[in-house]
C-alpha positions as CSV (number, residue, x, y, z in Angstrom):
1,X,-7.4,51.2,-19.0
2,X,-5.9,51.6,-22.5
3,X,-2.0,50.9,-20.7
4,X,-3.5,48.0,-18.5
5,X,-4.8,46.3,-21.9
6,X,-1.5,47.0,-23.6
7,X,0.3,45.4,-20.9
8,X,-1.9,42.4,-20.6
9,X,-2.0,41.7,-24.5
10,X,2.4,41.8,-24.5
11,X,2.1,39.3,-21.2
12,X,-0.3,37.2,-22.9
13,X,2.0,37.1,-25.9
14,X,5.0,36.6,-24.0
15,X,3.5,34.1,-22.1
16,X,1.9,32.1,-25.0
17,X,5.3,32.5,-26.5
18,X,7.4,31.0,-24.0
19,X,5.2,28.0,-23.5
20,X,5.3,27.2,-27.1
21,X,8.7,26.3,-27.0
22,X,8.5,24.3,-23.5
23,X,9.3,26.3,-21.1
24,X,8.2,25.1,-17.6
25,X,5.8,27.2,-16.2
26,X,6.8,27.5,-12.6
27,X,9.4,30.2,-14.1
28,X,6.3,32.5,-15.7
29,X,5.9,35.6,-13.8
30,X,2.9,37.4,-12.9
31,X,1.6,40.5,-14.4
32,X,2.0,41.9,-10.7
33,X,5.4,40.5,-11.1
34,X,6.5,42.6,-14.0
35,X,4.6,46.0,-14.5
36,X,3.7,46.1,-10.6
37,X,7.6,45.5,-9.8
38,X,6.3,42.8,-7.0
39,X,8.9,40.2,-7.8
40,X,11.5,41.6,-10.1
41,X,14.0,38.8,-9.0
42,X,11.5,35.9,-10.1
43,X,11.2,38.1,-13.8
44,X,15.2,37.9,-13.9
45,X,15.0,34.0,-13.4
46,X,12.7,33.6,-16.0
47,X,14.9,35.9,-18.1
48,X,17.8,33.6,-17.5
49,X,15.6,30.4,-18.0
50,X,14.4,31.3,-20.6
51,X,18.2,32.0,-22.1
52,X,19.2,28.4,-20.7
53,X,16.2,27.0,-23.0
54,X,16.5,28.8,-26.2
55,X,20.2,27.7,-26.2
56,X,19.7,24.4,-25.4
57,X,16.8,24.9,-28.0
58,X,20.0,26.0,-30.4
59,X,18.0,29.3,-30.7
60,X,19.9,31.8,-29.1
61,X,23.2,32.2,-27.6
62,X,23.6,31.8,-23.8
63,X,23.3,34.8,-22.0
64,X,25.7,36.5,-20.0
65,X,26.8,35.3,-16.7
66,X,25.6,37.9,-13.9
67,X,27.2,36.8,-11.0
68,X,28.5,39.6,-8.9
69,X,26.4,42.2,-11.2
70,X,22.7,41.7,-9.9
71,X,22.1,42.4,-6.2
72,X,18.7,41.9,-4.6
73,X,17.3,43.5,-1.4
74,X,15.7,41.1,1.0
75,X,12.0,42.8,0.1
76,X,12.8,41.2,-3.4
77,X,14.2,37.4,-2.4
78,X,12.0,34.9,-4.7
79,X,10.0,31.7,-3.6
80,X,13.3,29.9,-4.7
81,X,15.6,31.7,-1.7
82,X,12.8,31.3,0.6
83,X,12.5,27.5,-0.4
84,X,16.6,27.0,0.1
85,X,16.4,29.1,3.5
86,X,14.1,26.2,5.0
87,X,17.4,24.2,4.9
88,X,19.7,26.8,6.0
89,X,21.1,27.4,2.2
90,X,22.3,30.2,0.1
91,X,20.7,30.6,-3.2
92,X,22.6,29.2,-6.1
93,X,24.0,31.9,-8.7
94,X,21.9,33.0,-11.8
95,X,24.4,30.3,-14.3
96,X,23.4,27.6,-11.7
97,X,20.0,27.7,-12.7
98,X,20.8,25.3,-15.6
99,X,19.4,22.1,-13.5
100,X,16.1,23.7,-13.1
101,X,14.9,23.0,-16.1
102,X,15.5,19.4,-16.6
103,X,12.4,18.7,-14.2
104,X,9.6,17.9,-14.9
105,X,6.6,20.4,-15.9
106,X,3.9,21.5,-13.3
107,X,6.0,20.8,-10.0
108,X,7.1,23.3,-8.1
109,X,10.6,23.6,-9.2
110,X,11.4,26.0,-6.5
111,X,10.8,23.9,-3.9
112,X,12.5,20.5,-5.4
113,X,15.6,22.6,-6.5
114,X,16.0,23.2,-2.7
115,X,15.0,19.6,-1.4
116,X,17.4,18.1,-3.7
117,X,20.1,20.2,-2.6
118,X,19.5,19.8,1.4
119,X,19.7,15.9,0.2
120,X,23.3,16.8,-1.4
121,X,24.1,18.8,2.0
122,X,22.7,16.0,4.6
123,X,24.8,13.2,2.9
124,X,27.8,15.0,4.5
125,X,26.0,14.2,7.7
126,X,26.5,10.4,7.6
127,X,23.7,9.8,8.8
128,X,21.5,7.2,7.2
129,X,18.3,8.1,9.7
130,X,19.2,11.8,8.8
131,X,19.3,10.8,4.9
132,X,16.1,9.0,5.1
133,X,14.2,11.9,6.6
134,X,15.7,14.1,3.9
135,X,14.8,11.6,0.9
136,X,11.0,11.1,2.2
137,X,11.1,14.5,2.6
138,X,6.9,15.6,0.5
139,X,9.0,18.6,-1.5
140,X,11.5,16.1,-2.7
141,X,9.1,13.9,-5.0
142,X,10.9,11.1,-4.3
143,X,9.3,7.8,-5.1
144,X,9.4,4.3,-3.8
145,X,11.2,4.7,-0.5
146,X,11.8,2.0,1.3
147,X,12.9,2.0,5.0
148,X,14.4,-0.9,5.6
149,X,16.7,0.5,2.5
150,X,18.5,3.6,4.3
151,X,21.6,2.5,5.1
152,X,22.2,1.2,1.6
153,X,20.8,4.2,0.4
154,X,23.0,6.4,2.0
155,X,26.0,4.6,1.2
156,X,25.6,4.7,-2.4
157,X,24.5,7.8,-2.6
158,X,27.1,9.2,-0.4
159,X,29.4,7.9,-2.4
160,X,27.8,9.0,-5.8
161,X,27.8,12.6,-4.6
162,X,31.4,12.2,-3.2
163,X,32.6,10.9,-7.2
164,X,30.6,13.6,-8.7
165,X,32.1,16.3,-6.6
166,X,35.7,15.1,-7.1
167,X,35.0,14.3,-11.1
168,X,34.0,18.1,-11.2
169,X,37.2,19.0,-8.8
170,X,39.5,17.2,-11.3
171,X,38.0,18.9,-14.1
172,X,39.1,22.6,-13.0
173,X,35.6,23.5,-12.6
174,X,34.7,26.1,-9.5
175,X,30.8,26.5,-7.6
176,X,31.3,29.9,-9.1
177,X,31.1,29.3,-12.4
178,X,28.9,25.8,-13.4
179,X,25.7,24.4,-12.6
180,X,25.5,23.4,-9.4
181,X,24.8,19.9,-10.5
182,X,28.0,19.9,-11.9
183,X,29.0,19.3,-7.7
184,X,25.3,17.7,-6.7
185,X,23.0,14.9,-7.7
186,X,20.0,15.7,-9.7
187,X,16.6,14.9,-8.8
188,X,16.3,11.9,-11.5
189,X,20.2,10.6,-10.2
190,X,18.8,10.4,-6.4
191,X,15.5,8.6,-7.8
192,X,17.6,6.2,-10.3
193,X,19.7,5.2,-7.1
194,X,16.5,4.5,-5.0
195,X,15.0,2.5,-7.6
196,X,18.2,0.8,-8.4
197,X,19.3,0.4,-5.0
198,X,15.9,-1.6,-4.7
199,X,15.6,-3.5,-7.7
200,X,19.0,-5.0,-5.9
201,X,17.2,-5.7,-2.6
202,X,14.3,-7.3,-4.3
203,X,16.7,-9.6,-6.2
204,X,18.7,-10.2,-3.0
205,X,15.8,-11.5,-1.2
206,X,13.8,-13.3,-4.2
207,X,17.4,-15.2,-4.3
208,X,17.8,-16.0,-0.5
209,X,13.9,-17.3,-0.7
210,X,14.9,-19.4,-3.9
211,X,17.7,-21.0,-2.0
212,X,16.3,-21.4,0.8
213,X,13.0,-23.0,-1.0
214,X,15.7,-25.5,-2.9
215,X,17.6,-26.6,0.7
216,X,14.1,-27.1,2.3
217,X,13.0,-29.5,-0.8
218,X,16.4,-31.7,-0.1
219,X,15.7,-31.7,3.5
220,X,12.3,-33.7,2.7
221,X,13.7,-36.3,0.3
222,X,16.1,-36.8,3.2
223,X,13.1,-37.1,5.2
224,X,11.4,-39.1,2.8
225,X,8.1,-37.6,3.6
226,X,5.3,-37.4,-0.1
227,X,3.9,-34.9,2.1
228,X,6.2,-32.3,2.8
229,X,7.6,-32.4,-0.5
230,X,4.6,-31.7,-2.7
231,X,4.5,-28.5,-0.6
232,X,7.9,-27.7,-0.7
233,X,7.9,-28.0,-4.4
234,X,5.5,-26.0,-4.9
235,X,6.4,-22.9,-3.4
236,X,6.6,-20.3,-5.7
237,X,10.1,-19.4,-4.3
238,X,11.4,-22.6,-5.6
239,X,10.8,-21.6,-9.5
240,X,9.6,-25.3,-10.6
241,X,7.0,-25.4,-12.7
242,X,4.5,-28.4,-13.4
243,X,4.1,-29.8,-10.1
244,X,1.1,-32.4,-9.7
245,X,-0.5,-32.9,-6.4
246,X,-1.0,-36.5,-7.5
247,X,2.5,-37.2,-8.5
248,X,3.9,-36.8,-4.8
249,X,5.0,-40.2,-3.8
250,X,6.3,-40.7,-7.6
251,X,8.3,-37.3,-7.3
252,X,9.8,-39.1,-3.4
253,X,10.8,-41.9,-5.3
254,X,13.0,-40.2,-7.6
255,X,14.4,-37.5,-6.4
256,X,15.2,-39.5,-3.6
257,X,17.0,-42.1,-6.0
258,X,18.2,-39.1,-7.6
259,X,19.7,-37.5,-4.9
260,X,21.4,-40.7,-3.5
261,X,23.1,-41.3,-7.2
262,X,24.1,-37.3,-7.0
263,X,25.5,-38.2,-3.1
264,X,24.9,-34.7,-2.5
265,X,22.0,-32.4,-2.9
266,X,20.1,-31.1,-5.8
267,X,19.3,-28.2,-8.1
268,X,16.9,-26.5,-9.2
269,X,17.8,-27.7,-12.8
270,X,17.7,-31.3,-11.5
271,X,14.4,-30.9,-9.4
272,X,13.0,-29.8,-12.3
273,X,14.3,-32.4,-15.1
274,X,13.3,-35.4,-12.5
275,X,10.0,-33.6,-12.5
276,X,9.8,-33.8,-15.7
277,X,11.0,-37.4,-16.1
278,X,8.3,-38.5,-13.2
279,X,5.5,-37.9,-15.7
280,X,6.9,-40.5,-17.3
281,X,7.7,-43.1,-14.6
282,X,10.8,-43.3,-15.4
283,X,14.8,-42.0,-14.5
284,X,17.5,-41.8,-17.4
285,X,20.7,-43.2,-16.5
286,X,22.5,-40.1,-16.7
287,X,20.4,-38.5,-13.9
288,X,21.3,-40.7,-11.6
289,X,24.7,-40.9,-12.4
């Protein structure tokens, strides 16, 4: 009882220690973990994550590379082998583990680490239905998704991985000895493409309504009809603000006389300054010029 109580108060200590400083605790092991021997390789990974954070930290030195030097059995592969084995991938190297810990705190890391990395690995697919799958793939935590996005998104990001691979190509470096995202996209790099990719959509479409909503307003003044024009300019699409119900066969008038002057159709900026002038009952010369 004496030892078990020893052991617990160092874990406890070594534990509280660790998280003081930050360090995410999906790399923590378990008492079983250390003193029972259950998962040695996962005490090692903390070891080495915890030698990534002090250095980042500028507390400690990095610690050696041990590629080559530690071997595991496969009674002793961790939840992070198991998680990459889903997709058919070897484990990265104990100096790969750098990318880890730029996640986010209470997600399993493990499982991310290997959903990002089948993401990397599908791209070379060219597949966009095969991308999507990947990207709304739970384990990911990829958000805002959108379906009728894939292709886009897998042009982009194939192309992002493909400049990131050949950047770190150019640069001498090897798989053997940097961080695998060094070669991959990250987690946050995938996400900022989605959300980029549809901040670009949203804009796309917003414009198309927006001319669309301006063409439709010229088409009634060459209708002439008060009706279909107070609707028309007041779709939200169309961007022009103070439109009055009761102003309809006022707004006709001018824009009409406005649009004959012009001999052509008009914009937004135009609508919007005869709109303005209507309240007024009357057009400026240099409108309808």
């Amino acid at each position: 009882k004496a030892v078990v109580s020893t052991q617990s108060g160092h874990y406890g200590r070594g534990m509280n220690a660790m998280a003081s400083i930050g360090l995410p605790q999906i790399f923590f092991p378990t008492t079983p973990d250390l003193y029972d021997k259950k998962n040695m390789p996962k005490v090692i990974y903390c070891i080495h994550a915890l030698s990534i954070w002090l250095n980042k930290l500028g507390k400690a030195p990095n610690m050696e590379n041990l590629l080559g030097i530690a071997e595991f059995t496969e009674e002793e592969i961790t939840e992070m082998r198991r998680a990459l084995e889903d997709y058919g991938i070897s484990i990265p190297a104990f100096n790969k583990i750098g990318g880890i810990l730029e996640k986010e705190i209470g997600v399993d890391e493990a499982a991310k680490h290997a959903a990002v990395i089948a993401i990397n690995e599908l791209l070379l697919k060219e597949d966009p239905d095969v991308t999507l799958k990947a990207l709304q793939n739970k384990k990911a935590y990829l958000n805002h998704i959108e379906v009728q996005n894939q292709a886009k998104y897998h042009d982009i990001l194939f192309l992002a991985k493909l400049d990131k691979t050949e950047t770190a190509q150019d640069e001498g470096k090897t798989s053997k000895d940097c961080d695998i995202y060094e070669f991959y996209l990250t987690h946050v790099e995938v996400q900022d493409i989605i959300d980029d990719i549809n901040d670009i959509v949203r804009k796309e479409i917003a414009e198309a309504k927006f001319r669309t909503a301006i063409s439709d307003i010229n088409k009634c003044l060459a209708n002439e009809s008060a009706s279909e024009l107070i609707v028309a300019l007041q779709v939200p699409a169309s961007r022009l603000k103070h439109v009055n119900d009761k102003n309809s066969e006022i707004y006709l008038e001018f824009l009409v006389a406005a649009q004959n002057s012009r001999e052509g159709n008009l914009n937004v900026e135009e609508i919007q300054e005869v709109l303005e002038l209507a309240k007024k009952k009357k057009v400026p010369t240099a409108t309808l010029r």
